[in-house]
N, C-alpha and C positions, 0 to 999 in steps of 0.2 A: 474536651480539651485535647488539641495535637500533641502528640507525643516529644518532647523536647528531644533533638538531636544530641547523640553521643558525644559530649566534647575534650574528655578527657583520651582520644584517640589511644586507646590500646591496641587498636585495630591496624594502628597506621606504623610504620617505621620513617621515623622523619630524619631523611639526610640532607637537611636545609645546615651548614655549619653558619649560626648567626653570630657567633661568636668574630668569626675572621670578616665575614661580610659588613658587619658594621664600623669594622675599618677600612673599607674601600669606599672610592668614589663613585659616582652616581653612574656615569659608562663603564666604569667595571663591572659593577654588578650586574647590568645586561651582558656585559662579554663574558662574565663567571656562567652567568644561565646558559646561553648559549654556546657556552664547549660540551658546560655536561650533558644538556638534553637540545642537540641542537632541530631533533625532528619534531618535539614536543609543541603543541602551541599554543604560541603564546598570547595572541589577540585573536577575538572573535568582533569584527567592523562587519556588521549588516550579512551579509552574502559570503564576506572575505574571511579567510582562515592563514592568518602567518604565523611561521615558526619562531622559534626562538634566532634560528639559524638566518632565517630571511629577515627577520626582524634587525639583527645586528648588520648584514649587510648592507640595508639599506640605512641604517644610521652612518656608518662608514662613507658610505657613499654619498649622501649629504649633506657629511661634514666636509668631506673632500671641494663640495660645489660651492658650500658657504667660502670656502677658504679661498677657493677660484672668483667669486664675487668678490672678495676685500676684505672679509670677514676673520677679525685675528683675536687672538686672548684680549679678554679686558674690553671690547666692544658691545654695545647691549643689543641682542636682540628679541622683538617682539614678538607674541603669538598670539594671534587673535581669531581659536577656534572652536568649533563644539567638540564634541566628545569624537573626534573622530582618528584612524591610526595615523595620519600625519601631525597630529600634534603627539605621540609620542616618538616620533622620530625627531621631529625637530626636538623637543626634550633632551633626549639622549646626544643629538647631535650638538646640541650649541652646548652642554657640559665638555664634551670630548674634545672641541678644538677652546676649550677655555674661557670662551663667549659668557656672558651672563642672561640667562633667562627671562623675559618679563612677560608674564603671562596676563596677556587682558580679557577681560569680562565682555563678552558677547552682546551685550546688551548696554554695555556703557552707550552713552552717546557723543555727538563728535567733541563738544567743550572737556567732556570726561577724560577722553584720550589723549587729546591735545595735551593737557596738562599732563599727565603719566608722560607720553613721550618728549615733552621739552623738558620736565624734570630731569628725566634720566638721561637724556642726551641719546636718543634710541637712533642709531641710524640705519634698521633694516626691519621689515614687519612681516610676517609671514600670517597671512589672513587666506577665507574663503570670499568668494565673488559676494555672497549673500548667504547670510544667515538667519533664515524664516524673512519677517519686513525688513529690517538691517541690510540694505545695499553697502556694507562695509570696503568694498573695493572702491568705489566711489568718494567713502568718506575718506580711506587713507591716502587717496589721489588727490583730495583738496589739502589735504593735511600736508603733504609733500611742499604746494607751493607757500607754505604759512612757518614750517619749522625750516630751519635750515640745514639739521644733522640727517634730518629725514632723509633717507635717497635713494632705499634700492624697497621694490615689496614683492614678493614672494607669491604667486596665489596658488592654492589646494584644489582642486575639481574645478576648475573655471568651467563656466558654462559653454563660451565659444573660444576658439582660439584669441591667444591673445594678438594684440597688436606689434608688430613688428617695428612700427615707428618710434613704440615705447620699448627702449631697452633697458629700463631699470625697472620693469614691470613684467616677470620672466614664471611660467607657469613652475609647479613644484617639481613632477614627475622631470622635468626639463634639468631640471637642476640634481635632481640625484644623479640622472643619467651623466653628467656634466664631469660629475664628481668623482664617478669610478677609475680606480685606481689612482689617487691623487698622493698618492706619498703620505710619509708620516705626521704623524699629531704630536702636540706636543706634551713636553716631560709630565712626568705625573703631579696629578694636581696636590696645593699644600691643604689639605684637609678641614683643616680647621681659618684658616686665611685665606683662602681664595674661595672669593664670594660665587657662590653659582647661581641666585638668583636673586630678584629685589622682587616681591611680591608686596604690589598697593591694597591697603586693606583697603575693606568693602563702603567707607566713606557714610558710613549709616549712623556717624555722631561730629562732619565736618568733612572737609579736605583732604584725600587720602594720603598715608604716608608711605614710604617705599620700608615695605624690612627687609634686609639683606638677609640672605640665610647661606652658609656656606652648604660644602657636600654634607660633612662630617653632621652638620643639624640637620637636614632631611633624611640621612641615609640611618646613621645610630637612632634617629626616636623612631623610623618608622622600623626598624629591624627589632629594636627592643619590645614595641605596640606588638608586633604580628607574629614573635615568637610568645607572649602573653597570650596569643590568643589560639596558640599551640599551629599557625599555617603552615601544610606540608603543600610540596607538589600536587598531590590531590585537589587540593582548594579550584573552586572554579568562581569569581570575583566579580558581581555586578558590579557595575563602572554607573551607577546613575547618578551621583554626584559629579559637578562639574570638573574638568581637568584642571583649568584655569584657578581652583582654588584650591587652597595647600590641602582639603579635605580629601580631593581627588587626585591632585599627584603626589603626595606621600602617603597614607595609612591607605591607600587603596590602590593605584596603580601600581607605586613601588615597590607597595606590598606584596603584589601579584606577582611581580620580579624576584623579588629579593626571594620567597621562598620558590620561585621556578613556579608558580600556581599558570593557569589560561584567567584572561580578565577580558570581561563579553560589556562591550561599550553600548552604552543608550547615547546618540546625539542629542535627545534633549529627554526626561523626564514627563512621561506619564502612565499611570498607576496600571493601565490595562498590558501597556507594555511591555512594563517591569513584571508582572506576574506571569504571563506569557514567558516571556526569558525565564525568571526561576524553571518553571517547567520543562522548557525544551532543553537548556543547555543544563541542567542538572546543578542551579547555580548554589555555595555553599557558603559562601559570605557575602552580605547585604550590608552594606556601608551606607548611611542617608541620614536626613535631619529630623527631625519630629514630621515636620511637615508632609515627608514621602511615605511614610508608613503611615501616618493618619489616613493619606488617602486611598492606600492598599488597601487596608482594612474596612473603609467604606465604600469600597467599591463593589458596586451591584451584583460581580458576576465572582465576588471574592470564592464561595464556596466550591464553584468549581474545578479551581485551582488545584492540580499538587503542589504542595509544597515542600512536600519530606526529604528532600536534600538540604534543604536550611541545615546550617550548622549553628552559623552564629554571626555577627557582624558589627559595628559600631554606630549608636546615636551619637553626634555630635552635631557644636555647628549652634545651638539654641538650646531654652533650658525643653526636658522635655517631662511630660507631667507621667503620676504616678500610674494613670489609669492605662495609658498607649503602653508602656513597657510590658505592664501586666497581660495587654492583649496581645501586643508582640509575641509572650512566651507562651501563652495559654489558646491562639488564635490561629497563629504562625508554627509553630512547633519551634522558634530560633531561640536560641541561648545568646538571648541581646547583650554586649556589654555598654556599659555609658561612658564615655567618655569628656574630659574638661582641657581644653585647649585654645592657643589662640594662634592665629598667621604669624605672632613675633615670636611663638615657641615650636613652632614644625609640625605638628602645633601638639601634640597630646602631651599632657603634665600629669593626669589621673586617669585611673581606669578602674573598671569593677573588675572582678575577677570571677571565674567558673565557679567558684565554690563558696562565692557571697552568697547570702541569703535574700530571698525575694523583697524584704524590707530594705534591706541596703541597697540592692541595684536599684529599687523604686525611687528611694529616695534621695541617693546620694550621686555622686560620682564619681564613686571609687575611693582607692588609695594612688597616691603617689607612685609615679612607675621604677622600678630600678635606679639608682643614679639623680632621680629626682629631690628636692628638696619646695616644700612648701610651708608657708609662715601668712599668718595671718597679722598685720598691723594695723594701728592707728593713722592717726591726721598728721601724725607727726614720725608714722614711719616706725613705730614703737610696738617691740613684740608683743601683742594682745596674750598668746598663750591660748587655750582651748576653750571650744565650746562659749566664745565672743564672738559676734559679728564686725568685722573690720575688710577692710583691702585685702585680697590675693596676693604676695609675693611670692613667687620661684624662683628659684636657680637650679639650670640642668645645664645639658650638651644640648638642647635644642633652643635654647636661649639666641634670638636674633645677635647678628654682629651690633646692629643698630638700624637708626632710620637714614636713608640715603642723604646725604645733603644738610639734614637737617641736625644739626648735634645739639640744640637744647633740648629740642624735644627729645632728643637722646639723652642727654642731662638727666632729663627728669624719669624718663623711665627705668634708667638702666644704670645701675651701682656699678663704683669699678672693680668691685670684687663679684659681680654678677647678679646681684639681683634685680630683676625683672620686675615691678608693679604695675598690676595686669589692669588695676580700672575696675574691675570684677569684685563683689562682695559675697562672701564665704564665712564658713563657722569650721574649722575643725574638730572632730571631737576626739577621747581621748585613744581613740584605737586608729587615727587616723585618717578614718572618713573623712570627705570634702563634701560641705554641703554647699551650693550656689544659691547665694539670697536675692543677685539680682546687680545690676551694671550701679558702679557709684554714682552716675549723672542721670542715671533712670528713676531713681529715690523719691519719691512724690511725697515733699515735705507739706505737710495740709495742716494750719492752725500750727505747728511747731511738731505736729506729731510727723513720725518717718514710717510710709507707706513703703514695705517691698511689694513691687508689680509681682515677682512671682509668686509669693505668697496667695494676692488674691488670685491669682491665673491658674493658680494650683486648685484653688476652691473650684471656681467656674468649671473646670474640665470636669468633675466629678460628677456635675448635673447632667442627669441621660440626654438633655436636647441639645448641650455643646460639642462640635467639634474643636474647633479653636478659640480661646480667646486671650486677648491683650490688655492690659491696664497700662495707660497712661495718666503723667497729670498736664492739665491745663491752667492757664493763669487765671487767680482770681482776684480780685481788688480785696476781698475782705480775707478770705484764708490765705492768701498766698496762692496757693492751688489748688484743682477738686480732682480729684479720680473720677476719672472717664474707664469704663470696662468696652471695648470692644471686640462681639461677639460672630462668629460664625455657626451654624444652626446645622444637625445633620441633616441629610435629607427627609423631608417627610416631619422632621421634627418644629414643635410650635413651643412658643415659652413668651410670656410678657415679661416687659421691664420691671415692672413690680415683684413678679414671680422670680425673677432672676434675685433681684435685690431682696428679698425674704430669705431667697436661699443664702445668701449672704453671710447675712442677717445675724440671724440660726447658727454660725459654724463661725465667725471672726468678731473683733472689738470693733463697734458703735464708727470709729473714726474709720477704719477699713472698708466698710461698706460703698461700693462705690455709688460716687455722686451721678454721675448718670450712666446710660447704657445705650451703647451702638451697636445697628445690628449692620452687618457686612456680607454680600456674596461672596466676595472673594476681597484679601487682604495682598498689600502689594508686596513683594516679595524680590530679595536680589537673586542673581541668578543660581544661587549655591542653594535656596530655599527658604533662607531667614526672612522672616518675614520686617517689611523694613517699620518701626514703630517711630521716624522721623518722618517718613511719607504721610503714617496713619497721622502723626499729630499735625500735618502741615496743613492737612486737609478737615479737619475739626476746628482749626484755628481760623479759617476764612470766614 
């Protein structure tokens, strides 16, 4: 067993003040880093090493170029990057001249985007030329002549110079240089009211919606998360979670910020990578989904690895089973914590804590963080009270503004005294813990009985030849629906349907056993890692 990193830091003197920092806005907190430790640094991109101090300049200076483009408070602009350091300069830059953020999914396609950007009325997109197949310069070139707000795009490492005849299509580095010394920004931002982003959730149950999230929701839950998790400047922060999702620009970028830590970027996610980084860069927080450490941990060349700077880091993002956490601590040497959150809460509402027990952080996820407030209700919105399965509601400071445009949907999720209903099904018990039973429209009602998917997904992973697996239901003329179990296999490992369904069998109620079993190489996945279970069922249903 690795030895679990030290995480109650005796060792360390943390003069992170998160108290004052989680009343500042999103550019201050890079400007606060950058006075005190302006040689310190602060991104590790591939080859490239910037300081805190370079870092802020060139935010400066590309707000300055935004601002020379057209670019004023209250206009939306687009980011359509991988993990790379010009998507946190633009971050920091489109907060600091007032702009609103809209960060898109690298892998959307062009109908995907289209609607995000004519919803939000985007009139500027700051993309790369191509991201892996993704010819994305291309796409937001057809997209220009189809929207009408669309007008100016932005690109990051273009391949060849760009074109001269197009001048609303102007390379990046071009535009910071633009930008230097461009005069003052404006007054400081209202905190809690002015919106700094509109983030589309991930559309993995419909049509995505915009949640607006001020500074004060991104900057307070992720400062409250990362002093929970004791970050000093010390801290060194893989970045393998996407930028583009609130997973990676709050509890992990800003997090890297907010306590002054270095944050070492992966443009895209894979397992040899990532373990490689831990080692060289001496990385001390691993932030990722179930799914990224599933594949650390099976990866062939795993024991060669040091690991021993692990500190600790956050699962979120999907439920993740008992047995991964276990190997995380026992595997890893990391002092995992779990996390439960959503893009309309900033997103973390619960977390485990260092001094939980191996059964709680297996099983749970967490308690509610500081300032947090969670309730468990009925169908009808009605306080359940403990240790009942019913709907998620919260109320915190990371509570979205709303949904862009949309205000029924705002209606219904959002009370006007603040609470939040997450969609999400939970049991509190009576010390607090939050357990997740499973998404309320995932509920595979079979015969009248009510199937939670993670329930049996919790069995499945327990069986030595599972890596990953999914329950869904599908329609049926006589039950209503059947549970379908969709399975991934480790390597090397063999198991029949039968044998899966014995295992079953053996360990849950007669109606839980699922009706059939899929086996899958690979399960399709959005770009943050969730594995997407509207895809898996789209494709069982043909």
């Amino acid at each position: 067993m690795a030895a679990i990193a030290s995480v109650n830091r005796t060792d360390v003197t943390n003069t992170v003040d998160y108290e004052r920092l989680r009343k500042m806005s999103i550019p201050a907190v890079l400007a606060e880093a950058a006075r005190i430790e302006p040689g310190k640094v602060a991104i590790v991109d591939g080859d490239r090493r910037i300081t805190y101090e370079e870092l802020w300049k060139q935010v400066q200076d590309f707000a300055g170029g935004l601002r020379q483009l057209g670019v004023v408070r209250g206009d939306r602009v687009a980011v359509c990057l991988p993990n790379w350091h010009e998507f946190l300069v633009a971050y920091f830059a489109i907060g600091l001249i007032g702009a609103i953020f809209i960060p898109l999914n690298t892998r959307y396609k062009q109908s995907e985007v289209a609607y995000i950007l004519d919803n939000s009325g985007t009139g500027t997109v700051i993309t790369a030329e191509r991201v892996g197949e993704a010819a994305l310069l291309d796409m937001f070139s057809a997209l220009r002549h189809d929207l009408a707000a669309l007008k100016k795009l932005i690109v990051a490492r273009p391949v060849q110079e760009l074109s001269p005849e197009e001048p609303d299509i102007v390379d990046f580095e071009k535009v910071v240089q633009s930008g230097r010394y461009a005069g003052s920004f404006p007054a400081p931002m209202q905190l809690e009211k002015d919106t700094f982003a509109i983030l589309y959730t991930s559309g993995t149950t419909g049509m995505p919606k915009g949640a607006m999230l001020s500074h004060r929701n991104l900057v307070e839950t992720t400062a409250v998360t990362a002093q929970l998790m004791e970050c000093t400047p010390d801290d060194v922060f893989l970045v393998a979670v996407p930028l583009f999702h609130v997973f990676g620009m709050g509890p992990t970028a800003l997090a890297a910020v907010i306590c002054r830590g270095t944050q070492v970027l992966m443009e895209s996610f894979k397992a040899a990578t990532a373990l490689e980084l831990i080692e060289r860069e001496r990385i001390t927080v691993h932030n990722g989904v179930p799914t990224m450490f599933v594949l650390e941990l099976n990866h062939s060349d795993f024991a060669r690895y040091n690991l021993s700077t692990m500190r600790t880091g956050i699962i979120a993002g999907a439920p993740c089973p008992v047995e991964v956490v276990r190997a995380i601590r026992s595997r890893m040497g990391c002092n995992i914590c779990i996390a439960y959150g959503l893009t309309e809460t900033s997103p973390a509402l619960t977390i485990t804590r260092f001094d939980d027990d191996d059964t709680d952080r297996a099983e749970t996820v967490g308690r509610p963080m500081p300032g947090v407030e969670i309730k468990i209700v009925d169908n009808l919105y009605r306080d359940m009270g403990i240790n009942r399965v019913g709907e998620i509601a919260c109320r915190s400071y990371g509570v979205m503004q709303g949904y862009y445009k949309q205000p029924e949907e705002t209606a219904q999720a959002l009370t006007a005294d603040g609470w939040f209903f997450t969609g999400d099904l939970g049991m509190l018990d009576e010390r607090g813990f939050l357990r997740i039973t499973g998404r309320r429209k995932e509920v595979v009602i079979r015969g009248g009985f009510n199937i939670y998917p993670a329930e049996v997904e919790e069995v499945l992973y327990h069986h030595p030849a599972v890596m990953e697996a999914v329950v869904i239901g599908l329609p049926d003329p006589v039950l209503g629906e059947r549970s379908t179990a969709c399975v991934r296999l480790k390597p090397g490992a063999s198991v029949t349907v039968e044998e899966l369904r014995r295992y079953c069998r053996e360990r849950l109620a007669d109606f839980k056993v699922p009706d059939h079993v899929e086996f899958f190489e690979e399960f399709p996945t959005t770009a943050s890692g969730k594995i997407r279970k509207v895809a898996i069922k789209e494709m069982l249903s043909k």
